[in-house]
C-alpha positions, 0 to 999 in steps of 0.5 A: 875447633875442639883442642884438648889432650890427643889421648882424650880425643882419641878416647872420645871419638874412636868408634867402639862398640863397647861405648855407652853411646845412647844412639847404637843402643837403642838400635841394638835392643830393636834388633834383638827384639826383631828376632825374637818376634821373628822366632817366635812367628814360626808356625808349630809343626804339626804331628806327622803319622808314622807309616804302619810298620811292615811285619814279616815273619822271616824268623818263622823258617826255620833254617834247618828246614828251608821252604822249596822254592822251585817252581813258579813265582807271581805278582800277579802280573809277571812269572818267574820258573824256577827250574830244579836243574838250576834254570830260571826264566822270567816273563813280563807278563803271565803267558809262559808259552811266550818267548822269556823276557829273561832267562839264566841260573839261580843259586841259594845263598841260604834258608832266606834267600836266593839270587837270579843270574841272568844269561842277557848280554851285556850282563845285568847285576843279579837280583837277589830274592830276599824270602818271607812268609805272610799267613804260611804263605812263601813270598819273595822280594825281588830286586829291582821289581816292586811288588813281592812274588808269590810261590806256587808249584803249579803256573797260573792258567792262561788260555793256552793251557785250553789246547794242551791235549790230545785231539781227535775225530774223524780229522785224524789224530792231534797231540798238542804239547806244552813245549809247543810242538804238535803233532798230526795224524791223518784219519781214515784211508787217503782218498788220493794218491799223494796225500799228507799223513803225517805232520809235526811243527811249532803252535801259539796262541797269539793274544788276539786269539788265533792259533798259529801252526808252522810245519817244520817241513817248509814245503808243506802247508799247514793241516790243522786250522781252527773251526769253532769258537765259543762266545768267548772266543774259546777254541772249541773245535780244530778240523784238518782237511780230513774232518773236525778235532775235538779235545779228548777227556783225560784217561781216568786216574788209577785207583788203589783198588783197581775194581772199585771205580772212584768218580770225580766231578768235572771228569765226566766227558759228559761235564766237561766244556769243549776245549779244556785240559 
C-alpha cells in the first residue's frame, strides 16, 4: 500500500507528457526517427519536358488591314463557305455539292476574329474563330473543332467538279451546273411523233460514283444516263437516248491584244482528259 502526502500522489502518478518517464521517451525518439527515414525514402521526381511552345504571329496582321476571310476554310477533312452575303455553311467532310451538316450567319468582331452563328434548332452556342498566320498563311481556330482551318479562295477539288460543264454530241445539248441543276436539249430532228426535246431537273454524284439525274417534271423519266467510265472510275462519257455527250473544252480566254493569240497548257482539246472542267 503507498501512503504518503495526497498532493505528492497526485504529482507522482498523474499521466503527463512533459514527465521525464524513461518509457515514453524512447517511443517518442523511435517514432520521430520512423518519419525521417520515412521522408527520406521518397523517390526524387524526375525532370519533366516542357511542351514546345506554340508560336503564332497574330501580332503580324495588321489591324488596320484586316486578311479577307470570305471564301472557303479546310482542315482538310471538313469545309467551311464563308459566304460575302453573310451566310456560311459547314459540311463534315470536303464534297460541298453534299447537303450542309451546318448552315447559318457569321459576323466579324474585329481584324482577329469572327463568329459563326448557326440556323439549327435548338440553337447551338456560336463558334468563335479566333485567326492567326503560320508562314503568311491565314488559318483560324474554330471552337469546338480540333484542328486549325485553312483559308483559301477557291474550294478543294472533288470528283463532282469533273461534271460541271458544258456536254454535247450527237445526244444533244447538257449544261451541267454547280447549283446542281441540269439542263438537256435533244440533238438532231425527232424521229417520232411525241418525243422528249427538252429536260431540267436535279444531278449528284453519290460516293459510290453513280450519277443520279431527277427531272423535275415527275412524269418523265430521266434522259441522260452514264455510258463510259475510265479506270478509275471517271465519267467520261454521258449519252441520252439521242447519242453520246462528251464534255466540251472551255472557250479560250480573252487576250489584251485580241490578234495576237496566247496558248496555255492543258487548254488544248487535244491535251485534256475526258471528263474535266
Amino acid at each position: 500500500m503507498v501512503t504518503g502526502d495526497p498532493r505528492e500522489l497526485e504529482r507522482r502518478f498523474a499521466p503527463s507528457p512533459f514527465r521525464n518517464d524513461p518509457v515514453r521517451i524512447p517511443a517518442i525518439l523511435i517514432l520521430v526517427a520512423a518519419s525521417t527515414v520515412a521522408v527520406g525514402a521518397l523517390p526524387d521526381d524526375a525532370p519533366r519536358k516542357a511542351p514546345a511552345p506554340r508560336i503564332v504571329k497574330t501580332l503580324a496582321m495588321d489591324p488596320e488591314s484586316p486578311r479577307e476571310i470570305v471564301g472557303w476554310w479546310s482542315d482538310g477533312r471538313s469545309l467551311i463557305e464563308v459566304a460575302r452575303d453573310g451566310r456560311y455553311r459547314r459540311w463534315n467532310h470536303l464534297d460541298r455539292f453534299d447537303r450542309p451538316s451546318d448552315l447559318g450567319r457569321w459576323h466579324r468582331e474585329n481584324h482577329a476574329v469572327f463568329w459563326l452563328n448557326s440556323y439549327l434548332l435548338p440553337a447551338p452556342p456560336p463558334r468563335r474563330a479566333a485567326l492567326w498566320l503560320r508562314d503568311e498563311v491565314l488559318l483560324a481556330d474554330v471552337a469546338g473543332l480540333k484542328k486549325p482551318f485553312s483559308h483559301s479562295a477557291t474550294p478543294p477539288r472533288v470528283p463532282a467538279d469533273d461534271l460541271i460543264g458544258r456536254w454535247s454530241g450527237p445526244g444533244g445539248e447538257l449544261r451541267i451546273d454547280p447549283d446542281l441543276t441540269y439542263t438537256w436539249i435533244r440533238g438532231g430532228t425527232p424521229d417520232a411523233p411525241v418525243v422528249i426535246t427538252r429536260q431540267r431537273g436535279r444531278w449528284r454524284l453519290l460516293p459510290d460514283g453513280r450519277l443520279l439525274i431527277e427531272p423535275f417534271a415527275v412524269n418523265q423519266r430521266p434522259m441522260i444516263r452514264v455510258a463510259i467510265l475510265d479506270g478509275t472510275n471517271r465519267i467520261v462519257e454521258l449519252a441520252s437516248d439521242a447519242g453520246a455527250l462528251r464534255l466540251q473544252s472551255p472557250p479560250p480566254r480573252s487576250t489584251a491584244n485580241p490578234g495576237e493569240a496566247v496558248h496555255e497548257p492543258g487548254e488544248d482539246s487535244g491535251a485534256r482528259r475526258p471528263g474535266t472542267s
